[in-house]
C-alpha positions in Angstrom: -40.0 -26.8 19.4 -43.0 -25.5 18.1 -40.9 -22.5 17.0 -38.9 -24.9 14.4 -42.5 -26.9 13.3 -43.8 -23.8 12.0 -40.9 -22.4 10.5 -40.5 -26.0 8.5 -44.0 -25.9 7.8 -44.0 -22.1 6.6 -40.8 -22.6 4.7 -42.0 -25.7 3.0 -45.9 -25.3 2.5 -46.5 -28.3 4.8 -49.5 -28.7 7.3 -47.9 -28.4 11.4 -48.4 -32.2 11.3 -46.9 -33.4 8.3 -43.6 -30.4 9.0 -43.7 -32.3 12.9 -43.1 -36.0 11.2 -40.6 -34.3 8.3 -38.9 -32.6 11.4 -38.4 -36.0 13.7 -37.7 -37.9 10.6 -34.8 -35.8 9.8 -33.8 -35.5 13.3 -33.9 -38.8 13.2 -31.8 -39.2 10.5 -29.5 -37.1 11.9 -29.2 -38.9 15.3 -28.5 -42.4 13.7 -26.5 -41.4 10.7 -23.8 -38.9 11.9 -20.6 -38.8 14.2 -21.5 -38.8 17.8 -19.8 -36.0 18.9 -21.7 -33.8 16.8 -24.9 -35.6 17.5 -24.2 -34.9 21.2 -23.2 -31.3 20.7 -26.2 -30.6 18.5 -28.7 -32.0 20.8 -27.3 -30.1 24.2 -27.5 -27.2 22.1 -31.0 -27.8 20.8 -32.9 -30.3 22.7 -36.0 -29.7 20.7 -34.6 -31.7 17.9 -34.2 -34.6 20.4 -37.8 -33.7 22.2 -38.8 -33.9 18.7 -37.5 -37.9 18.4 -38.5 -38.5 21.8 -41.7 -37.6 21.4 -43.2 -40.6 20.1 -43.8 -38.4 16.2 -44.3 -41.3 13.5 -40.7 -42.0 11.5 -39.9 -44.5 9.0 -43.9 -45.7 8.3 -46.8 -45.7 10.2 -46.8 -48.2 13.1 -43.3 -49.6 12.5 -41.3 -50.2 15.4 -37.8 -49.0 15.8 -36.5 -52.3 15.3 -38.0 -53.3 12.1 -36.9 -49.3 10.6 -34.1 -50.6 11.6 -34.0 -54.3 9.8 -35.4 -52.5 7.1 -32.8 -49.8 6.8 -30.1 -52.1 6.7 -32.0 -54.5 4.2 -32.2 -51.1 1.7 -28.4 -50.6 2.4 -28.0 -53.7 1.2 -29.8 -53.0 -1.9 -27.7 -49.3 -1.6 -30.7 -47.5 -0.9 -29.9 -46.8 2.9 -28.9 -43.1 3.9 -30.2 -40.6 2.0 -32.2 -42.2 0.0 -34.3 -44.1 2.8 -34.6 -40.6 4.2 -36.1 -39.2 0.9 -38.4 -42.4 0.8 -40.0 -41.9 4.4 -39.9 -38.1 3.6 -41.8 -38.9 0.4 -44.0 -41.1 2.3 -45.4 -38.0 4.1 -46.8 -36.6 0.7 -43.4 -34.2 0.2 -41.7 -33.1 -3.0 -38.4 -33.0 -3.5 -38.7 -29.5 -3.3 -40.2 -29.7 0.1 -37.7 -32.2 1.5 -34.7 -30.0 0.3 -36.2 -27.3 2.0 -37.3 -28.9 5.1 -33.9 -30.0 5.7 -32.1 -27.2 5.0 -34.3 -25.3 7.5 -33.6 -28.2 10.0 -29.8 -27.3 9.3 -30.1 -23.3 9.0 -31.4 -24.0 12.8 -29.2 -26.4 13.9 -26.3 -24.0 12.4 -28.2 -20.8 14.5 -28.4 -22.8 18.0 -25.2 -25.0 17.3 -22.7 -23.3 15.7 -21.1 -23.5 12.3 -18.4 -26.4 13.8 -20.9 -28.5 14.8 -23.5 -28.9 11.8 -19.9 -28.9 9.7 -19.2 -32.3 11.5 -22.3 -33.2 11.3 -22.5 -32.8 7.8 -19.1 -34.4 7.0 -19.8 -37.5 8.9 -22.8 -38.0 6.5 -21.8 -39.2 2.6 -23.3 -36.9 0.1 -25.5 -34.8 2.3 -23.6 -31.5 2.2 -25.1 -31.2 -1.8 -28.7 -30.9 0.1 -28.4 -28.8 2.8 
């Protein structure tokens, strides 16, 4: 886990701390917003990412609960800013540029891709509208 923290925060110029949150917000992301078959197979092939979103690391705005991310996600849907572009706002949140985001999650990705397989992030990535043009 701590392997993929500093290669995120190396990658991206980000503190350990803020490339931990970007991490389990992506992970995150990535656990509620594609197919579950791939979600499975990515996280018995790399259970840091799920460790990662265990582990309690801040997502979505400091102090929220999972419930109102949730209300709230759905709410910004609504409004068509759910997805991607919720990500990018809680990733923004942190303090990262767009430059940092796009490389924090394609390090995310390069990772998944090395532990999981081609196959699997490919699912992964189809499942989730628009995200292959990021990653």
């Amino acid at each position: 886990m701590d392997n993929l923290i500093a290669r995120v925060a190396k990658a991206a110029s980000l503190t350990p701390e803020v490339a931990r949150k970007a991490v389990a917000l992506i992970a995150d992301f990535i656990q509620r917003e594609a197919s579950e078959e791939g979600v499975r197979d990515l996280f018995e092939k790399a259970p840091e990412l799920q460790a990662i979103v265990a582990s309690g690391a801040p997502t979505g705005g400091e102090g929220m609960g999972y419930g109102l991310k949730g209300l709230m996600g759905v709410a910004a849907g609504a409004m068509g800013g759910g997805g991607l572009a919720a990500l990018g706002g809680e990733l923004m949140s942190l303090g990262l540029s767009m430059d940092q985001m796009q490389t924090a999650g394609r390090e995310v990705f390069a990772y998944a891709r090395e532990v999981a397989g081609d196959q699997t992030v490919g699912e992964i990535t189809a499942s989730i509208p628009g995200l292959s043009q990021f990653i």
